[in-house]
N, C-alpha and C positions, 0 to 999 in steps of 0.2 A: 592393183587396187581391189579391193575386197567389195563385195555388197552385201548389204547387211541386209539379213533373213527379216523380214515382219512376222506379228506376232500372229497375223490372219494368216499366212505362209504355213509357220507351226502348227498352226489347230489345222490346216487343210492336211499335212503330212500327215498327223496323228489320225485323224478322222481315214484316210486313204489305208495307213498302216489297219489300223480297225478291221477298216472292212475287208481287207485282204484277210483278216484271219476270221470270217465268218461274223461277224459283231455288225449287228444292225448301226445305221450312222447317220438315220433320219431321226427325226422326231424333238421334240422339247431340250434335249440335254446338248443333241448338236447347235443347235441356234443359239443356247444360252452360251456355249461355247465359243459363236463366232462370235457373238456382242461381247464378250470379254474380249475378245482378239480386237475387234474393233475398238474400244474403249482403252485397251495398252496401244495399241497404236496411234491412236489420238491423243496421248500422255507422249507419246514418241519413245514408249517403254520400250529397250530390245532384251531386259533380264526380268525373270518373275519376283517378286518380292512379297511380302507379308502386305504393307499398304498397299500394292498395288492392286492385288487381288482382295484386299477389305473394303478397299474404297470401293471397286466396282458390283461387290456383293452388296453393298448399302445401298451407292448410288443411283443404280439402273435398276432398283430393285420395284414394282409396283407397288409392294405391299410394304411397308413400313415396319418389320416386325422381325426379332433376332432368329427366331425359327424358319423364316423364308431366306435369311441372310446365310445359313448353317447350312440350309437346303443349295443354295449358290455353289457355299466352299465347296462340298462336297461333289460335284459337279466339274468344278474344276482343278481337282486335288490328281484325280488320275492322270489328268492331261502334264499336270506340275511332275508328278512323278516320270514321266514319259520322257518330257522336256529335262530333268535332273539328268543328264550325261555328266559324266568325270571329265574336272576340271569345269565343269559350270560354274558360272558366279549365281547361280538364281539362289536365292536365299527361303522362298516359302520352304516348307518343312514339312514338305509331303512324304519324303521316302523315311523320314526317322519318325511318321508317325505310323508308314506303312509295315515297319518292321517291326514296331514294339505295338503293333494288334495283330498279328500273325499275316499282315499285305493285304488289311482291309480297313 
């Protein structure tokens, strides 16, 4: 029997991965990072998906406004690309927007 990874799991990997290669792993990007893990976990999400991450850029967001929403993605795009292993079902479209702006 298999156990299935959580999404808060992920973001601690990625956040651990981080800091092992010198990359700071405190501050505003990491928290908004975990309240996404939190919030696909509380959807019982275990693949990333386009609504999943929109829903939680609008929903948990304080400020009400498409620019703070842009500010979200972007925040959680590197983590999606992280998370994109071959053979993943995740569906956001982090690494074909990573590649056709030079992986930024």
């Amino acid at each position: 029997m298999t156990t299935m990874v959580t999404m808060k799991e992920h973001v601690a990997a990625y956040l651990l991965e981080r800091s092992m290669l010198g990359f700071s792993v405190s501050g505003p990007n990491a928290q908004l990072l975990s309240s996404f893990a939190d919030f696909a976990d509380e959807q019982d999400c275990r693949r990333l998906t386009s609504d999943l991450i929109i829903n939680w850029a609008k929903d948990r967001s304080r400020i009400n406004q498409p620019f703070t929403w842009a500010g979200r993605l972007a925040i959680v795009k590197p983590f999606a690309a992280y998370h994109d292993a071959p053979g993943s079902s995740d569906e956001f479209p982090a690494s074909r927007y990573s590649a056709s702006h030079g992986g930024g």
